[in-house]
C-alpha positions in Angstrom: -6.7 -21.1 9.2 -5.4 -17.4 8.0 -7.1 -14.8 10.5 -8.8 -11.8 8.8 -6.5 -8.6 9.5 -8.5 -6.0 7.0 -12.0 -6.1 6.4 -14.1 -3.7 4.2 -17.5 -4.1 3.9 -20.0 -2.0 1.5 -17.9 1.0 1.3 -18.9 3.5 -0.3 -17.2 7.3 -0.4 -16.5 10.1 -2.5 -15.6 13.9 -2.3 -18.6 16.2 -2.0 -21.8 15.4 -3.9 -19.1 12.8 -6.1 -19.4 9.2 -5.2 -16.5 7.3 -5.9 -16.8 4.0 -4.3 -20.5 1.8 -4.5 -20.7 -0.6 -1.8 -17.3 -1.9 -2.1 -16.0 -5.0 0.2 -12.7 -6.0 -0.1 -10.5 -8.9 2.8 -7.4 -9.1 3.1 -5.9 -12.2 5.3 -2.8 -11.8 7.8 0.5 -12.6 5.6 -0.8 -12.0 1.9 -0.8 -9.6 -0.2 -3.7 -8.7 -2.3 -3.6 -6.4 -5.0 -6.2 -3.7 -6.1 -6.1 -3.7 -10.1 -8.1 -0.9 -12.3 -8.1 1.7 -14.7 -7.0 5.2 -13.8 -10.0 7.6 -11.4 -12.4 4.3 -11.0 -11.2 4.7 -7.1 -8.3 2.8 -6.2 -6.8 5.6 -4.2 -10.2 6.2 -2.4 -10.0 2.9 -0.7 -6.6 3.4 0.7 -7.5 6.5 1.9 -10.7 5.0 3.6 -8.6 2.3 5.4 -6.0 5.3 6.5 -8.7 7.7 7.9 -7.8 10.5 5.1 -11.2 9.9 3.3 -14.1 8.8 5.9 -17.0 6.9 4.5 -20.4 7.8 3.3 -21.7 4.4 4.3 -20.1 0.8 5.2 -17.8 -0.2 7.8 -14.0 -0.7 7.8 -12.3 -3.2 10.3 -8.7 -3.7 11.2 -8.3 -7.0 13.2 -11.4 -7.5 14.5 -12.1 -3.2 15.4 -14.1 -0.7 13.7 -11.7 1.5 12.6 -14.1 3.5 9.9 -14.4 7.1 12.0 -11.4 6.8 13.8 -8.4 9.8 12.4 -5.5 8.9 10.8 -3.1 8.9 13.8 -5.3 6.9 15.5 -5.1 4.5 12.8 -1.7 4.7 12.2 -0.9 3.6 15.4 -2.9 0.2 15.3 -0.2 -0.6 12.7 -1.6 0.7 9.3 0.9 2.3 7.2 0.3 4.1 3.5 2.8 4.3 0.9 1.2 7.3 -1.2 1.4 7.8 -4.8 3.6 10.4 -5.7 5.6 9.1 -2.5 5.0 12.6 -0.2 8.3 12.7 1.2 10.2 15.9 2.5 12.3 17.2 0.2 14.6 19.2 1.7 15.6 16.7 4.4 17.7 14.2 4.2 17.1 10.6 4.0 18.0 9.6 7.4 15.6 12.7 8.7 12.7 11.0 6.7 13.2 7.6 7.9 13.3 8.9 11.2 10.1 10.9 11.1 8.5 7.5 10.1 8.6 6.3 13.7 6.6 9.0 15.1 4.5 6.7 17.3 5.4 6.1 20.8 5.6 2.0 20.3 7.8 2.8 17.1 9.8 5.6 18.8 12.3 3.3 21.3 13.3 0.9 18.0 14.1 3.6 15.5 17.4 2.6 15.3 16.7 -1.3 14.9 14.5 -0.3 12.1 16.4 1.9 10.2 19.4 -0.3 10.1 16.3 -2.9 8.8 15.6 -0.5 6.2 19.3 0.4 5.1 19.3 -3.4 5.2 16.7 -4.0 2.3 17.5 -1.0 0.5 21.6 -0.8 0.5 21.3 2.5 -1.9 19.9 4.5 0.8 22.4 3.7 3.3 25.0 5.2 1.1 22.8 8.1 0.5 21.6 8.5 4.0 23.1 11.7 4.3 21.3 13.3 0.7 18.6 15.5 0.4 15.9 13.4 -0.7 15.0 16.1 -3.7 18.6 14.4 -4.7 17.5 11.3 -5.1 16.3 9.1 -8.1 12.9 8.4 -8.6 13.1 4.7 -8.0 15.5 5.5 -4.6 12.8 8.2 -3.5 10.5 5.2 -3.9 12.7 3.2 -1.7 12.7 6.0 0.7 8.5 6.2 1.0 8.5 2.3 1.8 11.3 2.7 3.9 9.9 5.8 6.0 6.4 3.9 6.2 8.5 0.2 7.6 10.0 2.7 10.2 6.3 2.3 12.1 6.8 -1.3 12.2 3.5 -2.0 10.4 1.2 -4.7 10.4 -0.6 -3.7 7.1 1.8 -1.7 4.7 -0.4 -0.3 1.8 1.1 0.9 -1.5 -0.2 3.3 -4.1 1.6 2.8 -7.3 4.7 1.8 -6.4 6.2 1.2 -9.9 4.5 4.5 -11.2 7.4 6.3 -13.3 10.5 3.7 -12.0 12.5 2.2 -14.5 12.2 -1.2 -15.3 15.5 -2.3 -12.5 14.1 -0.1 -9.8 10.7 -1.8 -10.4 12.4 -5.4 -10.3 14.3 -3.7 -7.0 11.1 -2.6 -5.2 8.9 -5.4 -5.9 11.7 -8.0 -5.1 11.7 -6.2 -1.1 7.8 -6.1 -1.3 8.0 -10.0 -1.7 10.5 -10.7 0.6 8.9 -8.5 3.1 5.4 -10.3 2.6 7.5 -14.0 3.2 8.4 -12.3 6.7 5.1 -12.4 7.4 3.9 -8.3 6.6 0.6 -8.1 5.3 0.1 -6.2 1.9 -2.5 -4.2 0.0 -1.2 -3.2 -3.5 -3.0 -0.6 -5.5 -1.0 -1.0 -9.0 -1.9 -0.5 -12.9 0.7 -2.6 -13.7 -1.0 -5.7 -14.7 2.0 -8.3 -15.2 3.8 -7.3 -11.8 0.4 -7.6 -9.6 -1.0 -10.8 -11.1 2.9 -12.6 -9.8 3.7 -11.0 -6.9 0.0 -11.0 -5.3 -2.0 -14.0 -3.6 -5.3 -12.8 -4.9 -6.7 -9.8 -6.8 -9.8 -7.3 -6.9 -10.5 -5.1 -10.0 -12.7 -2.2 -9.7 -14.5 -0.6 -12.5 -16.5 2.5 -12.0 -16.3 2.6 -8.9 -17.5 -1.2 -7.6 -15.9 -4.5 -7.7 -16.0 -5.7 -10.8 -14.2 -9.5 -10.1 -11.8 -10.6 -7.3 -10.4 -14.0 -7.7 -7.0 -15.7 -6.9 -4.1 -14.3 -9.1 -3.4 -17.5 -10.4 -6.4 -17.8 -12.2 -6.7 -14.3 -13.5 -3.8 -15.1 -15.2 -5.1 -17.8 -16.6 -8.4 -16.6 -17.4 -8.3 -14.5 -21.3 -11.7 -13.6 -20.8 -11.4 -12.0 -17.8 -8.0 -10.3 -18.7 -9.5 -8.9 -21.8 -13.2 -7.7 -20.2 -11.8 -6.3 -17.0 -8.0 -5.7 -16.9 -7.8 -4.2 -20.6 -4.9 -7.3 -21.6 
């Protein structure tokens, strides 16, 4: 039986007097990777945010393996083994790419295997080996991608969550990125996907949520979404 690593129950959030999220519950089981599906500002990034401490919620809880994590701050979180891949990928510009990897295992139990897991990285993503030495403002847009899932694996996560990761990537560094994401996932790393792009969620992920204004509209397995035209045209606009 799959043990239950992320568990959000009725969250609900927003900035200011804005709500943003209405009683939102989402699960996500050890070793799968479920994927968050919706148009743009109904949310998506909200939820991440909740689950990484950056946004705290108005009401509802938030659980990582069993622990109330909901009004604990980020580096708290962070070190239970929650790492964010932000949209817009947040890296440092003006250092290089071997100096952002290794700022991604700034916790003490990531700090005495930076080495293993940057070779890990270099491993998965041969372009930034080469590159390791370049200004990450140098980069490609589909390598700096590589270099915001690389710096977040450097923490040796237990749940890796992604915020558009094929946002603005050419077609081959999309096929590139999502090809690690599934091999990563059949090594056993648990994965929460926030993606608009329909096609690519729907095959890579075990099961799906959609929200829509804010609340869950329909969750279901992946398979049948797929499946489903009804449900593809009311709720994910295909």
């Amino acid at each position: 039986m799959q043990s239950l690593m992320l568990d959000i129950r009725g969250l609900s959030a927003g900035y200011g007097e804005l709500e943003v999220l209405k009683e939102v519950s989402i699960s996500v089981f050890k070793g799968e990777m479920v994927a968050l599906l919706g148009a743009n500002n109904v949310g998506k990034t909200t939820v991440v945010n909740c689950v990484s401490g950056i946004v705290k919620p108005c009401a509802g809880q938030l659980f990582f393996e069993g622990s109330d994590i909901s009004r604990l701050p980020p580096h708290e979180i962070a070190a239970r083994g929650i790492r964010q891949v932000p949209e817009g990928r947040q890296l440092f510009p003006r250092m290089t790419v071997w100096e952002n990897l290794w700022l991604g295992g700034f916790t003490r139990a990531a700090r005495n295997s930076r080495r293993e897991r940057a070779a890990f990285v270099m491993e998965l993503f041969p372009q930034l080996k080469e590159r390791q030495k370049q200004l990450a403002e140098t980069l490609s847009g589909g390598e700096q991608q590589m270099l915001a899932i690389g710096r977040a694996l450097m923490g040796g996560p237990k749940l890796l969550m992604l915020d558009e990761p094929s946002l603005g990537l050419s077609p081959r560094f999309v096929l590139t990125i999502f090809e690690a994401l599934s091999l990563l996932q059949s090594q056993g790393l648990t994965i929460l996907l926030v993606e608009q792009n329909l096609k690519l969620a729907l095959n890579h992920a075990q099961r799906c949520y959609v929200l829509e204004r804010g609340e869950i509209a329909i969750s279901g397995d992946s398979q049948d979404m797929r499946s489903d035209q009804a449900v593809r045209r009311a709720y994910l606009g295909a």
